[in-house]
Structure formats: structure tokens, C-alpha cells
PDB file with SEQRES, HELIX, SHEET and CRYST1 records, atoms N, CA, C and O in Angstrom:
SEQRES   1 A   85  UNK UNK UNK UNK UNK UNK UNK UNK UNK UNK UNK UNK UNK          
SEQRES   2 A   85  UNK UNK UNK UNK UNK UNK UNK UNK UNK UNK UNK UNK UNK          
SEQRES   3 A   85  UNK UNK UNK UNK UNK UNK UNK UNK UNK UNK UNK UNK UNK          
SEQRES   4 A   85  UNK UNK UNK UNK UNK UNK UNK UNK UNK UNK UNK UNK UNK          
SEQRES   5 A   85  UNK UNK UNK UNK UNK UNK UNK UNK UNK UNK UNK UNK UNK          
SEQRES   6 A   85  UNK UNK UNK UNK UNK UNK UNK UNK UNK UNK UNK UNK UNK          
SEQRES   7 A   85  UNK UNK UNK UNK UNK UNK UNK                                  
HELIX    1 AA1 UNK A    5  UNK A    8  1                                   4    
HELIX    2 AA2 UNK A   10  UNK A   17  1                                   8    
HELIX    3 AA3 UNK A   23  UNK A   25  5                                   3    
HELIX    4 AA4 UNK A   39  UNK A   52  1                                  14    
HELIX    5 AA5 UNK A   59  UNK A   62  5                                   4    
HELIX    6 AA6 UNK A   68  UNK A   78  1                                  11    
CRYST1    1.000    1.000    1.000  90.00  90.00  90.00 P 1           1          
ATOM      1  N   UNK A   1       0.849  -1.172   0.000  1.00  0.00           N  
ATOM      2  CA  UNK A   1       0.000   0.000   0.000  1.00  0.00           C  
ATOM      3  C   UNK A   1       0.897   1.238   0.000  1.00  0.00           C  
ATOM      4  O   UNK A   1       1.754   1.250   0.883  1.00  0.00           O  
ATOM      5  N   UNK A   2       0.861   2.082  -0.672  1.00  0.00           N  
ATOM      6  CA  UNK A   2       1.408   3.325  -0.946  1.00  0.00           C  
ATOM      7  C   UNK A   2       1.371   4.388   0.282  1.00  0.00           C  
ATOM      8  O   UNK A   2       0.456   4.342   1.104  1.00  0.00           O  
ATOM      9  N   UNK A   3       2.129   5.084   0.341  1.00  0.00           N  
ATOM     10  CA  UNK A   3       1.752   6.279   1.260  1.00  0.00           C  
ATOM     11  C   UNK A   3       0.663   7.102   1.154  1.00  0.00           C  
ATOM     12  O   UNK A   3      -0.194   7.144   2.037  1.00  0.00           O  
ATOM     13  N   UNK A   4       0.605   7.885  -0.036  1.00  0.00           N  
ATOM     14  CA  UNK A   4      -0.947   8.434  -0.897  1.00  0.00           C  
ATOM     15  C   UNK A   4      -1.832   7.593  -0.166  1.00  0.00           C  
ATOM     16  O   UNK A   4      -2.295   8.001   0.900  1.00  0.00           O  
ATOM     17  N   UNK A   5      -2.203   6.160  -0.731  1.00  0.00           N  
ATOM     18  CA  UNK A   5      -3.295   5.066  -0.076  1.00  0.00           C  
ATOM     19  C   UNK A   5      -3.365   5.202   1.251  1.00  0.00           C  
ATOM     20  O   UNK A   5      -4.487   4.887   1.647  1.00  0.00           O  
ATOM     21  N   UNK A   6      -2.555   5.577   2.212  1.00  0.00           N  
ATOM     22  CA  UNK A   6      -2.631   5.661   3.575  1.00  0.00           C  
ATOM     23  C   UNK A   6      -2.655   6.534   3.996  1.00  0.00           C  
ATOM     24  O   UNK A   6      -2.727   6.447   5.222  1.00  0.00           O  
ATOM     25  N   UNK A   7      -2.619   8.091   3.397  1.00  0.00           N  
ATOM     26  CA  UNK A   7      -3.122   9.435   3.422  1.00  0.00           C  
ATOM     27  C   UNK A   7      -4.380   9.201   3.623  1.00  0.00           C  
ATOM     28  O   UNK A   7      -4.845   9.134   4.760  1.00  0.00           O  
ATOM     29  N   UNK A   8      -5.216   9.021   2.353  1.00  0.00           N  
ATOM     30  CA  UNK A   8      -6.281   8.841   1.704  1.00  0.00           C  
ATOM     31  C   UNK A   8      -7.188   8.263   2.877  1.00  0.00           C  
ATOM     32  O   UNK A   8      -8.087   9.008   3.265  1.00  0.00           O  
ATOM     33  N   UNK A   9      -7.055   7.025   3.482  1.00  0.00           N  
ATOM     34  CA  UNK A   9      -7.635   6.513   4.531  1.00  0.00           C  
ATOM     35  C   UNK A   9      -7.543   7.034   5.877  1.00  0.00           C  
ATOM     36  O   UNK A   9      -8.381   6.738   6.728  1.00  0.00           O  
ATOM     37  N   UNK A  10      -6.554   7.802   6.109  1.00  0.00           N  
ATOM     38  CA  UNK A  10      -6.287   8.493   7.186  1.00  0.00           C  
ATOM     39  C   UNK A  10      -7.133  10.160   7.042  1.00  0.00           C  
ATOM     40  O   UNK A  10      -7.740  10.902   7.815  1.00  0.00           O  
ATOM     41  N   UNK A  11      -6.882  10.171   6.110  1.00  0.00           N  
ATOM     42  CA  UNK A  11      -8.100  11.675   5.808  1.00  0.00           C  
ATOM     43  C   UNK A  11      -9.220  11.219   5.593  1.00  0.00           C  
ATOM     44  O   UNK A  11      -9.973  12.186   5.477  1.00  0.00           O  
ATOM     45  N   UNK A  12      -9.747  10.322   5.475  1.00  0.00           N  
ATOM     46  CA  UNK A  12     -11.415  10.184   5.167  1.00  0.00           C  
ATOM     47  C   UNK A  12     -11.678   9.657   7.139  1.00  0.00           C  
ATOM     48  O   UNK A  12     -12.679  10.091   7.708  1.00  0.00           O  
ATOM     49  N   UNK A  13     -10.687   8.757   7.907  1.00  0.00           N  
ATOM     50  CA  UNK A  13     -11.370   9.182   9.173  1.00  0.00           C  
ATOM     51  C   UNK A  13     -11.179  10.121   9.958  1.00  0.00           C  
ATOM     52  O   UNK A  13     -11.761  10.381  11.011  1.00  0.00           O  
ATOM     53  N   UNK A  14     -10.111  10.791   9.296  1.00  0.00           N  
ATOM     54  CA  UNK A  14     -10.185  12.311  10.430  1.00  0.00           C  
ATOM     55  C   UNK A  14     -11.659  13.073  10.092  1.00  0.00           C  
ATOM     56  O   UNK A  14     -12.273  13.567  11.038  1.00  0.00           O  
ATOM     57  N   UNK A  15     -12.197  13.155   8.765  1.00  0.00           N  
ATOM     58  CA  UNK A  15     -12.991  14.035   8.514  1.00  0.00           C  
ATOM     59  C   UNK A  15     -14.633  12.938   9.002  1.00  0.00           C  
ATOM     60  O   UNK A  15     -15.755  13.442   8.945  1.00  0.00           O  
ATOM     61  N   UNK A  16     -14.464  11.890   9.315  1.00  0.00           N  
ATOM     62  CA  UNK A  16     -15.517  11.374  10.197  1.00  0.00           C  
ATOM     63  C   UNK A  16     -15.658  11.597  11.739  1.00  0.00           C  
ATOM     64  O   UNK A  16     -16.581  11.673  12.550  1.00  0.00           O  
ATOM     65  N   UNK A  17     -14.568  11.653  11.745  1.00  0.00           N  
ATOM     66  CA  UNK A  17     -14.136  11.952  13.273  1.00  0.00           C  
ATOM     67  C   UNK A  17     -14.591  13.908  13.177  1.00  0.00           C  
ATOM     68  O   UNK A  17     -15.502  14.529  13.727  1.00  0.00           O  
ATOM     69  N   UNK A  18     -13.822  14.230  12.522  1.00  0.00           N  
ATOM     70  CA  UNK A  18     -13.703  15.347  12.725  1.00  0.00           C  
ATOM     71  C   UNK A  18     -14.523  16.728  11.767  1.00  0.00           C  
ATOM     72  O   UNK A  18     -14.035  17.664  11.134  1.00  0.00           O  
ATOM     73  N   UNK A  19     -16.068  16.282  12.051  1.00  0.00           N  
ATOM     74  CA  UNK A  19     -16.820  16.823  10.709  1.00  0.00           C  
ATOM     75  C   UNK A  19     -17.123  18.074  10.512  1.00  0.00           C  
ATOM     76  O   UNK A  19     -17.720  18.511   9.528  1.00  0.00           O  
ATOM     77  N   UNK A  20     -16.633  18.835  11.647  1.00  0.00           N  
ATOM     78  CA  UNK A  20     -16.940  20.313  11.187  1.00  0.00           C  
ATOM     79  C   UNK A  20     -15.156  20.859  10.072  1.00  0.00           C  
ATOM     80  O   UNK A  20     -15.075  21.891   9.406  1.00  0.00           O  
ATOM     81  N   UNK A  21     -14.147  19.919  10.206  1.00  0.00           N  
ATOM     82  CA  UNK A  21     -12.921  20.312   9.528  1.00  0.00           C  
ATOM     83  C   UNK A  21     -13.659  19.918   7.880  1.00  0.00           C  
ATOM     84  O   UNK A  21     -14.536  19.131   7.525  1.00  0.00           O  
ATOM     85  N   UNK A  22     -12.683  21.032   7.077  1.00  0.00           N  
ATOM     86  CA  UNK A  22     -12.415  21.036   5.688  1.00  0.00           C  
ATOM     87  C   UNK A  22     -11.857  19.938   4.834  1.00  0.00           C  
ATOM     88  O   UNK A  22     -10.648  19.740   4.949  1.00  0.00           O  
ATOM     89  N   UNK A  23     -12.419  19.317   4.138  1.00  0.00           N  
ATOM     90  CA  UNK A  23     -11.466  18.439   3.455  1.00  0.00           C  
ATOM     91  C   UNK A  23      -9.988  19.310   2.941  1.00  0.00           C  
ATOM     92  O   UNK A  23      -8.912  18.742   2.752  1.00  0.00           O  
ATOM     93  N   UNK A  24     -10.179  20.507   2.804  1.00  0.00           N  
ATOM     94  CA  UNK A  24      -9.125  21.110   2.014  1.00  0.00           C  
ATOM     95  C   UNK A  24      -7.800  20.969   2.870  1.00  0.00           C  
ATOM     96  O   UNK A  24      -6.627  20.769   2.554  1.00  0.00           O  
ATOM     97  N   UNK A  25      -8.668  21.215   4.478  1.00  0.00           N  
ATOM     98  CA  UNK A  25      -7.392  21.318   5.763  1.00  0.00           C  
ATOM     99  C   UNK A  25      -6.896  20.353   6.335  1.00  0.00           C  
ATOM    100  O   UNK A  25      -6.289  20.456   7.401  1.00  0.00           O  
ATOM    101  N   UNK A  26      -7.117  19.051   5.588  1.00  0.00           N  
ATOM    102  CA  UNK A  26      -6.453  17.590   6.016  1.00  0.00           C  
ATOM    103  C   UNK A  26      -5.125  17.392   5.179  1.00  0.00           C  
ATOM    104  O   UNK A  26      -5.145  16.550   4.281  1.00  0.00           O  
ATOM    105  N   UNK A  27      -4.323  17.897   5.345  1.00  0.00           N  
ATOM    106  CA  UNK A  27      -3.124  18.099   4.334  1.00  0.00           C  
ATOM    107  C   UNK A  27      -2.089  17.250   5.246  1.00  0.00           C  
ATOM    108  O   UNK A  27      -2.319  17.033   6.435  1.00  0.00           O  
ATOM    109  N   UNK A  28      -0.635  16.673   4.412  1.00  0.00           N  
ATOM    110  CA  UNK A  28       0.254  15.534   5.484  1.00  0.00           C  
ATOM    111  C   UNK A  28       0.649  16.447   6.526  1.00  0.00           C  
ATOM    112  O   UNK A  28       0.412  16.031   7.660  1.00  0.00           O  
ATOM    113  N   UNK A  29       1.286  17.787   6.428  1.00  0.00           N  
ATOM    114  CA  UNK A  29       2.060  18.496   7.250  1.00  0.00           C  
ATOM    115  C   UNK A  29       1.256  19.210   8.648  1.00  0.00           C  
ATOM    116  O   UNK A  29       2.044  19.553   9.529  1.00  0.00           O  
ATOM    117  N   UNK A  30      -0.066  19.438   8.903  1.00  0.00           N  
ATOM    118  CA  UNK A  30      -0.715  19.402   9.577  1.00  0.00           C  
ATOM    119  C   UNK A  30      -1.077  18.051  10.730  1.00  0.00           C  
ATOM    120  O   UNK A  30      -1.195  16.841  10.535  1.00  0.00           O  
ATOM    121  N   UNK A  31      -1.180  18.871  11.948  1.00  0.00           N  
ATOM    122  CA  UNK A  31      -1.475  18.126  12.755  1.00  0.00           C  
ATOM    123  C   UNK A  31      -2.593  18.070  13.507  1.00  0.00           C  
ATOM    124  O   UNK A  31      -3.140  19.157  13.695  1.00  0.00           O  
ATOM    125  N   UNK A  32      -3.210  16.888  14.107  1.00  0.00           N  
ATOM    126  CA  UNK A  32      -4.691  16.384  14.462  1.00  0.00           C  
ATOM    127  C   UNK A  32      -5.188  17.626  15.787  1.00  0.00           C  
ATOM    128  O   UNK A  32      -6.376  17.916  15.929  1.00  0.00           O  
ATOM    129  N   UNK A  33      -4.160  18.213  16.609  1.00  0.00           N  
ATOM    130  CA  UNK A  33      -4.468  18.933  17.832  1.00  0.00           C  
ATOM    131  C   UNK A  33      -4.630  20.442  16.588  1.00  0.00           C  
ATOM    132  O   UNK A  33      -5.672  21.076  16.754  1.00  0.00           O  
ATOM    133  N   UNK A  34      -3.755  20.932  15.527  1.00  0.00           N  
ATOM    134  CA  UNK A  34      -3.972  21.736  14.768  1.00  0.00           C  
ATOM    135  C   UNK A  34      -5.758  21.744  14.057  1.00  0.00           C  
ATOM    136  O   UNK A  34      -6.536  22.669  13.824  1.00  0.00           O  
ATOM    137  N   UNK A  35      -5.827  20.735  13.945  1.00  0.00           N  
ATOM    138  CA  UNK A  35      -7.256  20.564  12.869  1.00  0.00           C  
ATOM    139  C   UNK A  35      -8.640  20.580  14.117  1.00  0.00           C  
ATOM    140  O   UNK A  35      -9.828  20.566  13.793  1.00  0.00           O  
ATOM    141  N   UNK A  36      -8.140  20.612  15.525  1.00  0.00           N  
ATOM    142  CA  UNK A  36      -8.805  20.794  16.542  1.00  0.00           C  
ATOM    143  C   UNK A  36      -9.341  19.471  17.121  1.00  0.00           C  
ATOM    144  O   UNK A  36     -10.312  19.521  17.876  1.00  0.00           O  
ATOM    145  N   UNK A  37      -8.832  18.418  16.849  1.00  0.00           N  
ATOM    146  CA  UNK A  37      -8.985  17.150  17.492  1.00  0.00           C  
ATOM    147  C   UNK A  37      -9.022  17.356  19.155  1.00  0.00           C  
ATOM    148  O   UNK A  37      -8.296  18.289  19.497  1.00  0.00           O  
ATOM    149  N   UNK A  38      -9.551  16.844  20.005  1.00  0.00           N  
ATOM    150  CA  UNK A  38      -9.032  16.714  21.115  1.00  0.00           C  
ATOM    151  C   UNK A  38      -8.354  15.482  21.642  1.00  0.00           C  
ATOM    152  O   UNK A  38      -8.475  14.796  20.627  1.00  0.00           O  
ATOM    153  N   UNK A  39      -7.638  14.594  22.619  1.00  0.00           N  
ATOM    154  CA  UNK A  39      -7.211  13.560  22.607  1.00  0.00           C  
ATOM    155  C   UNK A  39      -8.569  12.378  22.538  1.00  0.00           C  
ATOM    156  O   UNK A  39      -8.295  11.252  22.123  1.00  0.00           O  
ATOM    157  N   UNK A  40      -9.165  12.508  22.711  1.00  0.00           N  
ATOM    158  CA  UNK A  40     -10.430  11.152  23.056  1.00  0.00           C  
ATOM    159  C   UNK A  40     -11.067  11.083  20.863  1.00  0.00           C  
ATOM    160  O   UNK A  40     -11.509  10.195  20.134  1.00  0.00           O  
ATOM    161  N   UNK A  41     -10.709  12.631  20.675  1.00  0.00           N  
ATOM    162  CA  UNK A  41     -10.720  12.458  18.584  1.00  0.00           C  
ATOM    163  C   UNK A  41      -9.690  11.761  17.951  1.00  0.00           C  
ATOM    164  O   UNK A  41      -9.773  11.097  16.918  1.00  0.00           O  
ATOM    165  N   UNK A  42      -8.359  12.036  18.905  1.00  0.00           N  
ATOM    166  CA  UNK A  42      -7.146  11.385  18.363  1.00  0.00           C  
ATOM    167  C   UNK A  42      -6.832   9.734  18.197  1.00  0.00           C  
ATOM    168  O   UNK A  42      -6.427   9.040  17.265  1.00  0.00           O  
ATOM    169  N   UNK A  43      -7.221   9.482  19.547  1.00  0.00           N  
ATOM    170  CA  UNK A  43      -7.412   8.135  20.264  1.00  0.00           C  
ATOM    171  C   UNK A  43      -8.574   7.192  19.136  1.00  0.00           C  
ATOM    172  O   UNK A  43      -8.371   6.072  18.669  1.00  0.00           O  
ATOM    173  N   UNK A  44      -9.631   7.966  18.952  1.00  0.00           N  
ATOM    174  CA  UNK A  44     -10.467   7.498  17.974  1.00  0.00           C  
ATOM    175  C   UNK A  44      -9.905   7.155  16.107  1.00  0.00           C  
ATOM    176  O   UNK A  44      -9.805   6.100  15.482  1.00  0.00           O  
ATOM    177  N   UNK A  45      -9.676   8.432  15.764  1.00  0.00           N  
ATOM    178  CA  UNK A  45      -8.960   8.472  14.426  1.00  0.00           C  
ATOM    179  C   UNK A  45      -7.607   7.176  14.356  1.00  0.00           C  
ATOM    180  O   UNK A  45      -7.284   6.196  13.684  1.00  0.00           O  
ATOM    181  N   UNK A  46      -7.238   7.814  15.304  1.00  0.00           N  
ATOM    182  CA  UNK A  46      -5.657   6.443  15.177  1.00  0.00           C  
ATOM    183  C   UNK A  46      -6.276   4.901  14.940  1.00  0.00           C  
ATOM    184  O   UNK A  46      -5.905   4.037  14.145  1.00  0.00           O  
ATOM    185  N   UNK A  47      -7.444   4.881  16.008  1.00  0.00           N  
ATOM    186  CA  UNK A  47      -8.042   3.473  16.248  1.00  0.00           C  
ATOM    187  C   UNK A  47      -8.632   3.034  15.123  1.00  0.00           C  
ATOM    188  O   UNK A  47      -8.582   1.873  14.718  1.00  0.00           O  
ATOM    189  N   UNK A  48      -9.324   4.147  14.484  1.00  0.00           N  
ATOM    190  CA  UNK A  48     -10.074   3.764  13.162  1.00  0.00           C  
ATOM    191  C   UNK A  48      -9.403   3.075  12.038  1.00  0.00           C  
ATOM    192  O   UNK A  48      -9.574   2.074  11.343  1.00  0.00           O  
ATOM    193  N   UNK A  49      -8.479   4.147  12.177  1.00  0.00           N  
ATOM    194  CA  UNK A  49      -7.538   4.044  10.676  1.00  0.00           C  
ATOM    195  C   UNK A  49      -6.592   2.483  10.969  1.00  0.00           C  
ATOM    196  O   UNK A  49      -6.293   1.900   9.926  1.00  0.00           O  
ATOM    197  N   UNK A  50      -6.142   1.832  12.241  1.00  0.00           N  
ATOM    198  CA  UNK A  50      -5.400   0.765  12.483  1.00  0.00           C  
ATOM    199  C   UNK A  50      -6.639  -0.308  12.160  1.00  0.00           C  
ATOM    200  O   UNK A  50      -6.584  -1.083  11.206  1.00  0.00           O  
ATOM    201  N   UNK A  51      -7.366  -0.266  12.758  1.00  0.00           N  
ATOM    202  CA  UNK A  51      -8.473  -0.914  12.577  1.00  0.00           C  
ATOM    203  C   UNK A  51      -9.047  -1.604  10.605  1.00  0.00           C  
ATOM    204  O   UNK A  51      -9.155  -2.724  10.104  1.00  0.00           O  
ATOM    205  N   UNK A  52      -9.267  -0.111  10.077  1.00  0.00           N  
ATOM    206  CA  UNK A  52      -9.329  -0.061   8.753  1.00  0.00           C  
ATOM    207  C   UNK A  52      -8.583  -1.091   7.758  1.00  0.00           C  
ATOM    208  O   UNK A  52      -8.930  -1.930   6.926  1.00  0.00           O  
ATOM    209  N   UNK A  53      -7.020  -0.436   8.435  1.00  0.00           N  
ATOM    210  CA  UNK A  53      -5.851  -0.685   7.812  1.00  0.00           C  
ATOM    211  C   UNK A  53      -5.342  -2.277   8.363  1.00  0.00           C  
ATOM    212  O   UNK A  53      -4.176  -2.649   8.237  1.00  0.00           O  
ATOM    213  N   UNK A  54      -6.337  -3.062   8.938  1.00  0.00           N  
ATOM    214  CA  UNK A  54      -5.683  -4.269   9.936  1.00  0.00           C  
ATOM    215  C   UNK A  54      -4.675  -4.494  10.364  1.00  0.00           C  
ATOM    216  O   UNK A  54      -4.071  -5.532  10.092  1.00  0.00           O  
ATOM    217  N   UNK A  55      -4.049  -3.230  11.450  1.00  0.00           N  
ATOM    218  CA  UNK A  55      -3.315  -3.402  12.014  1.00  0.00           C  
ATOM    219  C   UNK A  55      -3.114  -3.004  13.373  1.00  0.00           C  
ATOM    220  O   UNK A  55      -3.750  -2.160  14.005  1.00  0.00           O  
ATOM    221  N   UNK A  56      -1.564  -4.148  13.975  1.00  0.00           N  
ATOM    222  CA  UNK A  56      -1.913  -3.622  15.039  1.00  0.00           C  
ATOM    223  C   UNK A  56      -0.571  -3.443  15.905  1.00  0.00           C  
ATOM    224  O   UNK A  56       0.305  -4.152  16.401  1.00  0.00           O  
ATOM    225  N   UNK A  57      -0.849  -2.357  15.821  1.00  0.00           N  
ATOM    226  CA  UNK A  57       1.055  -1.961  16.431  1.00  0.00           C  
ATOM    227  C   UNK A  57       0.445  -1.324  18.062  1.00  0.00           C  
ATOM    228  O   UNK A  57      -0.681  -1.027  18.460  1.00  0.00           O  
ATOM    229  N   UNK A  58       2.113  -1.302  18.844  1.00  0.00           N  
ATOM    230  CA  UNK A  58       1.937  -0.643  20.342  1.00  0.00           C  
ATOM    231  C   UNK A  58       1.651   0.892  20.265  1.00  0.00           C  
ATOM    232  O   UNK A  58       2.488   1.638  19.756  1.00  0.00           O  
ATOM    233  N   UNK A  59       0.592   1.318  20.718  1.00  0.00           N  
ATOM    234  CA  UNK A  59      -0.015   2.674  20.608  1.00  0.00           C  
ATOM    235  C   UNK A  59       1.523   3.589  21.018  1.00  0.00           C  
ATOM    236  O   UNK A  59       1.617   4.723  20.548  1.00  0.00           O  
ATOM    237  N   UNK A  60       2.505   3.127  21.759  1.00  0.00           N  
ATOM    238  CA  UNK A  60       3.573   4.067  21.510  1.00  0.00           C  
ATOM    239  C   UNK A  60       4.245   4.446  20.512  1.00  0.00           C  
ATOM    240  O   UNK A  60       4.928   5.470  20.494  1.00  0.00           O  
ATOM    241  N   UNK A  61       4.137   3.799  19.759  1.00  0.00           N  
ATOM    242  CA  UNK A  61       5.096   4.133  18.731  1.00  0.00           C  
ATOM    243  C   UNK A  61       4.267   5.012  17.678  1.00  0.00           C  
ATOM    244  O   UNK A  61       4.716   5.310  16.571  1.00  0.00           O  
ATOM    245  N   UNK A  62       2.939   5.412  18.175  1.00  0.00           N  
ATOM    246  CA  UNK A  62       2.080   6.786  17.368  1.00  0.00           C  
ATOM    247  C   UNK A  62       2.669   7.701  18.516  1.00  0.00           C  
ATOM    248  O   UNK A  62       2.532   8.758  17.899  1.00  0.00           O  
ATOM    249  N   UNK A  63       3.142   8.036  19.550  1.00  0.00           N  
ATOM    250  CA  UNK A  63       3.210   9.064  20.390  1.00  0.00           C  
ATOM    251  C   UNK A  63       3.802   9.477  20.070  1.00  0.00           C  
ATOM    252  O   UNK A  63       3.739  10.400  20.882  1.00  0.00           O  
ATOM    253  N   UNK A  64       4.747   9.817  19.302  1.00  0.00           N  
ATOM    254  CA  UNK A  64       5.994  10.913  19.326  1.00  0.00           C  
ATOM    255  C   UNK A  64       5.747  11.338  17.860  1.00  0.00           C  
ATOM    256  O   UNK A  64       6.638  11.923  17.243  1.00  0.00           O  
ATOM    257  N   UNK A  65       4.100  10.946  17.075  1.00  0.00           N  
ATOM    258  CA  UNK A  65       4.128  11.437  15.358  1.00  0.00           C  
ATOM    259  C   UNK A  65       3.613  13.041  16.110  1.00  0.00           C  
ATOM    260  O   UNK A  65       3.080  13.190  17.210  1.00  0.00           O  
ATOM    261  N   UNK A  66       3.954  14.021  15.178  1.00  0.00           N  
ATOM    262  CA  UNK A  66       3.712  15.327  15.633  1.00  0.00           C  
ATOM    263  C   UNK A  66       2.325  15.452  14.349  1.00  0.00           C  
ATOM    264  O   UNK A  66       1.219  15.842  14.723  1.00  0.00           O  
ATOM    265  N   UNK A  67       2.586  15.056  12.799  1.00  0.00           N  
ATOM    266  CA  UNK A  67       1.357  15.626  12.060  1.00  0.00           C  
ATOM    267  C   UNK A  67       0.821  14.300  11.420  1.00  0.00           C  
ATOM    268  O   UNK A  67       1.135  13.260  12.000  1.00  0.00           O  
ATOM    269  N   UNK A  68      -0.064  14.203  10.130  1.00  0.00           N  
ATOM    270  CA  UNK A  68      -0.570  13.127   9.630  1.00  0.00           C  
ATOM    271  C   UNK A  68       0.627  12.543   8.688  1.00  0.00           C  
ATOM    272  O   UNK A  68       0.655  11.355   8.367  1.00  0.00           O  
ATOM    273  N   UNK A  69       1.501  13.378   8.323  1.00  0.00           N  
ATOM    274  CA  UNK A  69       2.958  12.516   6.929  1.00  0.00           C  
ATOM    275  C   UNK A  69       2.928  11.464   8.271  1.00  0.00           C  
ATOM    276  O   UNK A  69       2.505  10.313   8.155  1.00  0.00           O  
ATOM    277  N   UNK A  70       3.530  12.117   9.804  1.00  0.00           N  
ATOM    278  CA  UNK A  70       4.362  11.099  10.383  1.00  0.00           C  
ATOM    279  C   UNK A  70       3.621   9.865  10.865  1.00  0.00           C  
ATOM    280  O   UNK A  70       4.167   8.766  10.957  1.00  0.00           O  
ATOM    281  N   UNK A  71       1.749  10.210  11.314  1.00  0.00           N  
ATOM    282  CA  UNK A  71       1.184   8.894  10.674  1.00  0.00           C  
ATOM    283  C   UNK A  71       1.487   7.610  10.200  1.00  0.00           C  
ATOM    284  O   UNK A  71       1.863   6.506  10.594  1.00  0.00           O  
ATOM    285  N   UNK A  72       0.984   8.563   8.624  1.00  0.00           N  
ATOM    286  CA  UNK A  72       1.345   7.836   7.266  1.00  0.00           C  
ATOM    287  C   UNK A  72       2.587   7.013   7.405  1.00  0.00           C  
ATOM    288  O   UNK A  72       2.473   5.846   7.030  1.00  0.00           O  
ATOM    289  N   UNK A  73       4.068   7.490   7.997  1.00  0.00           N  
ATOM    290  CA  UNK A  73       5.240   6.896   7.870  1.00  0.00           C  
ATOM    291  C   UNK A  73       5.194   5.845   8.482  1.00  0.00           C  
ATOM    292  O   UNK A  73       5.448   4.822   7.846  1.00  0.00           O  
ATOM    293  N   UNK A  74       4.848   5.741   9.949  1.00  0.00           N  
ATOM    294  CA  UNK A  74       4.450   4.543  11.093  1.00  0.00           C  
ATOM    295  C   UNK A  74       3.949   4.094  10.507  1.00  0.00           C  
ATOM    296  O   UNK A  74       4.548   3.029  10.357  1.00  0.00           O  
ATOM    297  N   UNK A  75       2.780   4.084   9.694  1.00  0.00           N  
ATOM    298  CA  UNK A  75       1.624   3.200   9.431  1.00  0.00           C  
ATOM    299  C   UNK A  75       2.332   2.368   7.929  1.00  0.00           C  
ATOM    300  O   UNK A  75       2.122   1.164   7.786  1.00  0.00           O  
ATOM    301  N   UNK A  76       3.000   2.998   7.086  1.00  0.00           N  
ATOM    302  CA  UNK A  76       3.332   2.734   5.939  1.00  0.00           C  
ATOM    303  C   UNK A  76       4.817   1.529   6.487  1.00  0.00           C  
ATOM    304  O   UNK A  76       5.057   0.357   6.195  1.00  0.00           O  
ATOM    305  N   UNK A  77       5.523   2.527   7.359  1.00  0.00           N  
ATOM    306  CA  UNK A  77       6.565   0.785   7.601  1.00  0.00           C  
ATOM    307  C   UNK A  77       5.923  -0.593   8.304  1.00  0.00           C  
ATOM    308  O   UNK A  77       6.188  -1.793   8.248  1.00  0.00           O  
ATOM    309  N   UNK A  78       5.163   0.042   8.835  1.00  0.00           N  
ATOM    310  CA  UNK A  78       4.332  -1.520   9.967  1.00  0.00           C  
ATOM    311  C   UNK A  78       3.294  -2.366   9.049  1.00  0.00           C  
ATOM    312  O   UNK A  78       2.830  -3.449   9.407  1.00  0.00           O  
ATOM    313  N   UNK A  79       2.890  -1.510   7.401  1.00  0.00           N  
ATOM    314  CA  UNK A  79       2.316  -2.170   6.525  1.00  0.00           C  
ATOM    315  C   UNK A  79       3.931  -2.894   5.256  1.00  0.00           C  
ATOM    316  O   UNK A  79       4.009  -3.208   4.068  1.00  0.00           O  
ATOM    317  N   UNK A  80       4.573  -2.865   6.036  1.00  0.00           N  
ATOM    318  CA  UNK A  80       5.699  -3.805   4.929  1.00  0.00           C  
ATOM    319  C   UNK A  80       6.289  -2.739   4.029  1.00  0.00           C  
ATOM    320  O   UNK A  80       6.821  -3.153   2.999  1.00  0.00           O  
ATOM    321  N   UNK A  81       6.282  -1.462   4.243  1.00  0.00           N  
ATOM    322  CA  UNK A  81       6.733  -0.305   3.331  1.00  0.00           C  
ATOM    323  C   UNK A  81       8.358   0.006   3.077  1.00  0.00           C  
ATOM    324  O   UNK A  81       8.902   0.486   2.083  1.00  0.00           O  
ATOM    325  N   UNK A  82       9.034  -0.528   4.574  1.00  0.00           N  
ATOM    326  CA  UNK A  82      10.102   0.083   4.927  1.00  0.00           C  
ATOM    327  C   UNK A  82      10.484   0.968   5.771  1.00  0.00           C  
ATOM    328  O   UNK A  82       9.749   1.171   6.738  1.00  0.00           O  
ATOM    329  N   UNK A  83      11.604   1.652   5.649  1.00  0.00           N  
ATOM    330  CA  UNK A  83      11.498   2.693   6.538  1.00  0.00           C  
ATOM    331  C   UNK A  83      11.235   3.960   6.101  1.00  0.00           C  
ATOM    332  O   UNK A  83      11.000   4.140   4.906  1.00  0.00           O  
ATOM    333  N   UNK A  84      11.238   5.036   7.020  1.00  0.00           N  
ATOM    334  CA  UNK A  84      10.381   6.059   6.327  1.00  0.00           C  
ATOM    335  C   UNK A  84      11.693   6.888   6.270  1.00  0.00           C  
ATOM    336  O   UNK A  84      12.578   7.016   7.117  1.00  0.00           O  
ATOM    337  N   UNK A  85      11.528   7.551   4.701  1.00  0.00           N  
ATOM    338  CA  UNK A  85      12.513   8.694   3.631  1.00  0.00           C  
ATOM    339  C   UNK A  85      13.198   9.758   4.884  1.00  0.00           C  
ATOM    340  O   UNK A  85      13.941  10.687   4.566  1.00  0.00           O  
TER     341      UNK A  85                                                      
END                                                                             
């Protein structure tokens, strides 16, 4: 699965999660406390998208992503991607 592909899924549950935000303002370099998530939105979105994505990694290793690229990167090596650029 591509990075794009794991954008893509990661922006369609922020904007479930998060329905008063813009599709326009789900961009990689932005972050979930930026787009006005609170932690119990974050906790949700992460869950969705692992869920989605059938996977299942230690919720630490999302703690230290600051926006959605760094997401995408976690999510893209723990899907067989590699490491991230």
C-alpha cells in the first residue's frame, strides 16, 4: 500500500471523526491537535484508521508522530513499506 493510499484513509477518518474540519485542511504536514482534534478524537482516528488498515502496532510508537505525513510513515513501515525517507 502506498503512502498516498494511507493518506487517503487516514483523511477520510479524520474528517468522520472530525466533521466540522475542511477536506481542504487535512493536508500531510498538519497536525490532528492543529485541525482541533481533542485527545479522546485522536485516540479514535488512530483506532479507526489501524483498525481499517488491519493493524496492530503498540499505541507508543504513534506518540511521538507530531502531524498526519508522520502517521502515514508509522503506518506505511508496519504495513511492509520500509522505513520512512
Amino acid at each position: 500500500m502506498t503512502r498516498e493510499m494511507i493518506f487517503q484513509v487516514v483523511k477520510a477518518k479524520v474528517l468522520e471523526v472530525l466533521v466540522d474540519v475542511s477536506p481542504d485542511a487535512v493536508v500531510p504536514g498538519v497536525s490532528l491537535l492543529e485541525l482541533g482534534a481533542n485527545s479522546v478524537d485522536r485516540v479514535e482516528i488512530s483506532m479507526a484508521v489501524l483498525e481499517q488498515l488491519d493493524l496492530r502496532i503498540p499505541r507508543v510508537e504513534l506518540h511521538g508522530v507530531s502531524n498526519l505525513q508522520g502517521l502515514v510513515d508509522v503506518l506505511h513501515r508496519h504495513l511492509g513499506g520500509g522505513e520512512s525517507p
